[in-house]
C-alpha positions in Angstrom: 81.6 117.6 101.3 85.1 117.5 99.9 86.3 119.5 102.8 85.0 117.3 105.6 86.4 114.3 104.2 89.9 116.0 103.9 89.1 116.7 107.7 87.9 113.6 108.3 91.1 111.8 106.8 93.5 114.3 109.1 91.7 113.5 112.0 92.3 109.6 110.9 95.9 110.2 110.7 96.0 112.2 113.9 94.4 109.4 115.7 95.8 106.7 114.2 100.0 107.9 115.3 98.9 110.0 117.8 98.8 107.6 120.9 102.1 106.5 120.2 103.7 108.8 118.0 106.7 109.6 120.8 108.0 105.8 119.8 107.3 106.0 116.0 110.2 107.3 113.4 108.9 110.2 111.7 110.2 111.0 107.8 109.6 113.8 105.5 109.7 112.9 101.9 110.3 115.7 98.9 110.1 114.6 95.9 109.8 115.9 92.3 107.6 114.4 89.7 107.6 114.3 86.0 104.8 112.9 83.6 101.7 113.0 81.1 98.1 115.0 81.3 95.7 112.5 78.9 93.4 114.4 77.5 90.3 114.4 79.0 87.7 115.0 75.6 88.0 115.7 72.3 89.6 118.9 71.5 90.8 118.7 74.6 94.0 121.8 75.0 97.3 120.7 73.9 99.3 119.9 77.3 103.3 120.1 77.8 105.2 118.1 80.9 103.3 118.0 83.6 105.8 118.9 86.9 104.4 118.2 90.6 106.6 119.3 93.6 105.2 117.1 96.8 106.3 117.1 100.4 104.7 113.9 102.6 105.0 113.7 106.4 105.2 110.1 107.5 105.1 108.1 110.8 106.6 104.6 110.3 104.4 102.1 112.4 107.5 100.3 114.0 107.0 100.1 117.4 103.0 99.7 118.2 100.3 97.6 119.9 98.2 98.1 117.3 97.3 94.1 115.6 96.8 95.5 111.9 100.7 97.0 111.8 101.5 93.4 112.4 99.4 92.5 109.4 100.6 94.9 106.8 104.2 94.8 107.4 106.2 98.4 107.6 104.0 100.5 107.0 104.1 104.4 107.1 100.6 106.8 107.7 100.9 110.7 107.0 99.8 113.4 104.6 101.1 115.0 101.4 100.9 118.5 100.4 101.7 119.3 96.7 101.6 121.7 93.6 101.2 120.7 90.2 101.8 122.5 87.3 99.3 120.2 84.6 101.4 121.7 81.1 99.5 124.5 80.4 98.6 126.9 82.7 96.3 129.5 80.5 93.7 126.7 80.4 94.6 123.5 82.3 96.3 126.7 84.9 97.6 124.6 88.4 96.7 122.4 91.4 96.7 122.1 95.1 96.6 119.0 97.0 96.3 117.6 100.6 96.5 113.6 100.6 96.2 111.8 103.3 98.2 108.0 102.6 98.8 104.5 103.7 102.1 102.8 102.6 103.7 99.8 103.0 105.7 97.1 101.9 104.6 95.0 98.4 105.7 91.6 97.1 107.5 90.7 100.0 110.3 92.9 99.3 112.1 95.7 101.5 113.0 97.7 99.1 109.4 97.9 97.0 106.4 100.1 98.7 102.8 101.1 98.1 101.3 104.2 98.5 98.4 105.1 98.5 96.5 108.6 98.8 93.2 110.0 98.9 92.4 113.6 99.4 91.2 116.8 97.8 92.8 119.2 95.2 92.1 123.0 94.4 92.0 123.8 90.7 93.1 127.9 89.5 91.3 127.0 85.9 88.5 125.2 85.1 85.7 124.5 82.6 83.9 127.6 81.3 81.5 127.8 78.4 83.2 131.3 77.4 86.5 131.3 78.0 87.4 127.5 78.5 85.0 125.7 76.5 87.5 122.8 75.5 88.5 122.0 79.1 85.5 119.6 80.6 88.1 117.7 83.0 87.3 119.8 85.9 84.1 122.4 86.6 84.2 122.9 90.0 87.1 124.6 92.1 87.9 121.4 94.2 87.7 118.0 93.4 88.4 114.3 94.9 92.0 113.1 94.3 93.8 109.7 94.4 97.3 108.9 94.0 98.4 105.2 93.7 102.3 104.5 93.5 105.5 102.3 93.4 108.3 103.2 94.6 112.0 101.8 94.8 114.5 102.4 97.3 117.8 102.8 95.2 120.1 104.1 98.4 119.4 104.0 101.8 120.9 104.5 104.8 120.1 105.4 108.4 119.6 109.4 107.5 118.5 109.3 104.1 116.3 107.0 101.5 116.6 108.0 98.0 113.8 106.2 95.7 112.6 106.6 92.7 108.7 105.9 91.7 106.0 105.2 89.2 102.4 105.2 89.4 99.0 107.5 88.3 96.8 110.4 89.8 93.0 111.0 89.6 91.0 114.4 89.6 87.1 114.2 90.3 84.3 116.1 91.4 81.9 113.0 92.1 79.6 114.0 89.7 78.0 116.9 91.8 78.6 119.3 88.4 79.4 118.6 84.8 81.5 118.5 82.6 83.7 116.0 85.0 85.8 113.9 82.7 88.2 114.1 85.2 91.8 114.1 84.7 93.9 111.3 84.5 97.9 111.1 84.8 100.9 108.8 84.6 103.9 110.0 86.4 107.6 108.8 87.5 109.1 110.3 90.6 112.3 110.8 92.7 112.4 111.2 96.1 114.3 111.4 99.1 112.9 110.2 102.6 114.6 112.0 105.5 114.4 110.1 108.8 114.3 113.0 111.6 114.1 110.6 114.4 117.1 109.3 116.8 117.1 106.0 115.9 116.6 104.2 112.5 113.7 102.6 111.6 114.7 99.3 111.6 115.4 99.7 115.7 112.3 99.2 116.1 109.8 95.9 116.7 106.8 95.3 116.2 104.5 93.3 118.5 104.0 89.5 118.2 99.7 88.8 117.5 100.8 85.2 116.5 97.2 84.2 117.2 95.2 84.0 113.9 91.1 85.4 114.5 88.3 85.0 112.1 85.0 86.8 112.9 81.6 87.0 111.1 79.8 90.5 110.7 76.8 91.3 109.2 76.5 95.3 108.6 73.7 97.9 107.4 74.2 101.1 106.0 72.0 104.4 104.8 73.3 106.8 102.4 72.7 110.5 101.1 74.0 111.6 98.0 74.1 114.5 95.3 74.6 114.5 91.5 73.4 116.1 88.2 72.0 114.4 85.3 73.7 116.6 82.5 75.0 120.0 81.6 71.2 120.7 80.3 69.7 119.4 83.6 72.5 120.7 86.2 70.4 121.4 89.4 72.4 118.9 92.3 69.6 116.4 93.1 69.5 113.5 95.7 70.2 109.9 95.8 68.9 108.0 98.6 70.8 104.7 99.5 70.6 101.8 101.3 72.7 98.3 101.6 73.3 95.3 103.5 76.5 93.6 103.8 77.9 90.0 105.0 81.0 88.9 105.6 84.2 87.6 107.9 86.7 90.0 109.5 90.3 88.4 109.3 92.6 88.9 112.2 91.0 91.9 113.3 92.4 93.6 110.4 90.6 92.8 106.6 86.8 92.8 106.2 85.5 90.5 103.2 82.2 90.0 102.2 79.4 90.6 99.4 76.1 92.1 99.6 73.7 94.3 98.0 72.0 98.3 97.6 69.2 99.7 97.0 68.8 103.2 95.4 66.6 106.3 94.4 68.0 108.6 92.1 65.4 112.1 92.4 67.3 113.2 88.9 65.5 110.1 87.0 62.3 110.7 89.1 61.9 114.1 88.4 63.2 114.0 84.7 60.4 111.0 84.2 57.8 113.1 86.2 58.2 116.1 84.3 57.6 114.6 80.6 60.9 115.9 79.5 62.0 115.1 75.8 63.1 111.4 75.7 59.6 110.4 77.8 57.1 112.0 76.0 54.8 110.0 74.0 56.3 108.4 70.7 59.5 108.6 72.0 62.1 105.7 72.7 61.9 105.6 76.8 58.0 106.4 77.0 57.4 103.5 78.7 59.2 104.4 82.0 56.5 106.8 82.7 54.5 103.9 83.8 55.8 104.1 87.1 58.4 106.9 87.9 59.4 105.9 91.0 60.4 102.1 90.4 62.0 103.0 87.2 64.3 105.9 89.1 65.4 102.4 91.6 68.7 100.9 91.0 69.6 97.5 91.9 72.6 95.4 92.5 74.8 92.9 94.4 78.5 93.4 95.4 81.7 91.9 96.7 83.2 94.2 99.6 86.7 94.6 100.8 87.7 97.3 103.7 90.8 97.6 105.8 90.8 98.4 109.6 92.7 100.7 110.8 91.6 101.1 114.4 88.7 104.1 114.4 88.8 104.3 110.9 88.9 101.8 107.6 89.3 102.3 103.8 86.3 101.0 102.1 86.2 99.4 98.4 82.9 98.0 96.5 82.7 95.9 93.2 79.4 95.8 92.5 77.0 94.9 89.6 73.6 96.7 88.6 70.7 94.5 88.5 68.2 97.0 88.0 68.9 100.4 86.8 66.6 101.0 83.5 66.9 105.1 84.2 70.4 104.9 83.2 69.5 104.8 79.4 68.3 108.3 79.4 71.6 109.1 81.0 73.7 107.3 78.4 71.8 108.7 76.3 71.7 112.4 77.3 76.1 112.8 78.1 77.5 110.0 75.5 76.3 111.9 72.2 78.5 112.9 69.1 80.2 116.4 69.7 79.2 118.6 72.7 78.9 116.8 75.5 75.5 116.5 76.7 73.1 117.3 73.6 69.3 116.5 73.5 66.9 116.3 70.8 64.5 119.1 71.5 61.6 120.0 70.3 61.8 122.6 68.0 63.9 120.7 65.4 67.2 120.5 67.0 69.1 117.4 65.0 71.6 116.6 67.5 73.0 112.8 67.5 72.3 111.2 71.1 74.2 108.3 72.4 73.9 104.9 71.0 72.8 102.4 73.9 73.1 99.0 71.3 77.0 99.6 71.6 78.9 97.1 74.3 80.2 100.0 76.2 77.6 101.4 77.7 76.2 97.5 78.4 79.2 97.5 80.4 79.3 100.5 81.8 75.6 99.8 82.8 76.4 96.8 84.7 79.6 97.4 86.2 79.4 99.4 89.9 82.0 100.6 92.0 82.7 102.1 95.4 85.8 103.7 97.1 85.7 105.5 100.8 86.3 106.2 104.2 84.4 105.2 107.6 84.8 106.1 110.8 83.8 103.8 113.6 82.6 105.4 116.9 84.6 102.5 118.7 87.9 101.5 117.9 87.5 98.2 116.3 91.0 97.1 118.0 88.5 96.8 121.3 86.9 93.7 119.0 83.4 95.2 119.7 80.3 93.3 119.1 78.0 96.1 118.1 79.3 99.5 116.3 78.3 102.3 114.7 80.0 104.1 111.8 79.9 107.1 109.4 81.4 107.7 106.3 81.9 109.6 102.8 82.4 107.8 99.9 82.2 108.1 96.2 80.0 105.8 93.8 80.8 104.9 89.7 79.6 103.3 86.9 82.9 101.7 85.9 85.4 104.2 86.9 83.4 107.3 86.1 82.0 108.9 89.2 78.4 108.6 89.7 77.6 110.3 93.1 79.1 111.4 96.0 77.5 110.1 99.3 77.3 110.5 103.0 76.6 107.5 105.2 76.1 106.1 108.3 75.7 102.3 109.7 76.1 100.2 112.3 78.0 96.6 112.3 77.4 93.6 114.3 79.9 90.8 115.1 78.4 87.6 115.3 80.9 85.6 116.8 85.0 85.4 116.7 87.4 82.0 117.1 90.8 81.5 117.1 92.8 79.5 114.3 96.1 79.0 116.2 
């Protein structure tokens, strides 16, 4: 899964400067980076500096058709490859990155840019129960990455732009094996963007879409997903999804709306199904056996925000859970005292299971969220009325992955007017 989006995110890129990437200044960025590893659990292995070396390959969108470029002001699309060396290599050991980005101006100023990067990272150590029991940030061999940045331009000319930068990273395998605590790092850089083209950037003009649009959509989607419920219960299980959404589309460029999902989650079914420990008569969550299937359902509304960017847009979900009474047993299960995940059993274990009165996991409960990529078989520059899309996304109870899903959907637009 991990691979196909990376894929999918090239091809993005590909697309998205290929038709006019003759007229586009290209740049290649090195840059060295310096910062912190936070521990990811307790006894987690003591970490050094980490060091990241990162090479990005940008094309800055200065002379296009394309409407959203006129909307998001200087912006640059490419890649990033990058090795990080995470402070301790016998047991944290080193990473491998291909990131796909968007950057572009912030706060009005010329000399103050946003990036930002999704992509995927290869890990050389990760969590074993032998031999790296006290690393659970990583279990898998590749995970999801994000990179969100700041970065200053302190000199630049018509060759060269050296900046300096600040920001965090994000390492996750989207729940599909456990431990995941992911890791989590703040980071300073400096950089220096070589322009490679003939003429400077600031040659270049964008085109005039003076005329402001507003369009309403309404959109459905069906999803596929895969996850484990602990390190007890690790067999990858499905999670069927389904949403509606509603919204307006401004200026061809930002989608806003709210709407609301549906989901089946087989690793609450089946641990419900199969009388396992916290279900069995007498015990705390007995009562979901009353009805497997409806208490495996989770519920909830959401606000929705995605950026267009022709074939392609970046997707992100606020959401909050209605309905989703199978999440105690997973609170329950992964958030005890010591080892993470313990369970009562029964033949006298006495281990300490996580306490569901406390206001985190209310929170945690309640609070949904949902970052991805789609792909729209018709470039939505063309203003289509009806479209399909698919996509890959990753779901989370408040900033810890949930579930990593597949989708596909289609999107009608109702009507469009001008605001001149």
């Amino acid at each position: 899964m991990k691979i196909k989006l990376v894929l999918l995110f090239l091809i993005f890129f590909i697309n998205l400067n290929g038709q006019e990437n003759n007229s586009n200044p290209f740049s290649v960025t090195p840059e060295i980076l310096f910062g912190i590893t936070n521990d990811a659990n307790t006894y987690f292995p003591e970490t050094g500096i980490q060091k990241q070396v990162l090479i990005s390959f940008g094309w800055h969108n200065k002379k296009t058709t394309q409407e959203w470029t006129s909307y998001i002001k200087n912006s640059k699309t490419g890649f990033s490859i990058g090795y990080t060396d995470l402070g301790n290599k016998s047991q944290l050991g080193e990473a491998f990155t291909i990131q796909p980005f968007l950057e572009f101006n912030a706060l009005k100023s010329e000399n103050l840019n946003l990036h930002v990067g999704s992509g995927v990272s290869f890990f050389t150590k990760k969590y074993n129960s032998v031999t790296n029991e006290f690393n659970k940030a990583v279990s898998t061999d590749f995970t999801w990455s994000f990179r969100l940045f700041m970065y200053y331009n302190l000199i630049k000319s018509k060759e060269i732009n050296w900046r300096i930068g600040a920001g965090f990273t994000h390492h996750s395998n989207g729940h599909t094996k456990l431990p995941n605590q992911g890791y989590n790092s703040a980071l300073i850089s400096l950089g220096a963007e070589i322009n490679t083209s003939k003429k400077y950037v600031k040659d270049f003009k964008l085109s005039d879409f003076s005329s402001k649009t507003t369009s309403k959509y309404y959109s459905i989607r069906s999803g596929f997903g895969l996850n484990v419920l602990s390190t007890a219960f690790d067999d990858k299980e499905a999670v069927y999804a389904v949403s509606g959404e509603y919204g307006k589309i401004y200026n061809n460029t930002l989608k806003v709306g709210f709407g609301a999902y549906f989901r089946f989650y087989e690793k609450y079914y089946n641990y419900i199904s199969n009388n396992e420990s916290l279900v069995q008569n007498g015990r705390e969550f007995s009562s979901l056996k009353s009805n497997a299937f409806n208490n495996s359902l989770n519920i909830g509304i959401t606000a929705n925000g995605e950026l267009l960017l022709n074939h392609f847009g970046i997707d992100i979900q606020v959401g909050i859970n209605l309905y989703k009474p199978a999440y105690k047993i997973d609170w329950r299960i992964n958030q005890g005292w010591g080892e993470v995940p313990k369970i009562i059993d029964d033949n006298g274990g006495n281990y300490r299971l996580g306490d569901i009165e406390e206001s985190y996991f209310k929170i945690k409960r309640t609070i949904s969220a949902r970052l991805g990529l789609k792909y729209y078989f018709i470039n939505t520059s063309k203003k289509p009325t009806d479209n399909f899309f698919i996509g890959t996304f990753i779901n989370s109870n408040l900033g810890q992955a949930d579930f990593t899903e597949f989708a596909v959907g289609y999107v009608k637009t109702i009507k469009s007017k001008n605001n001149q």
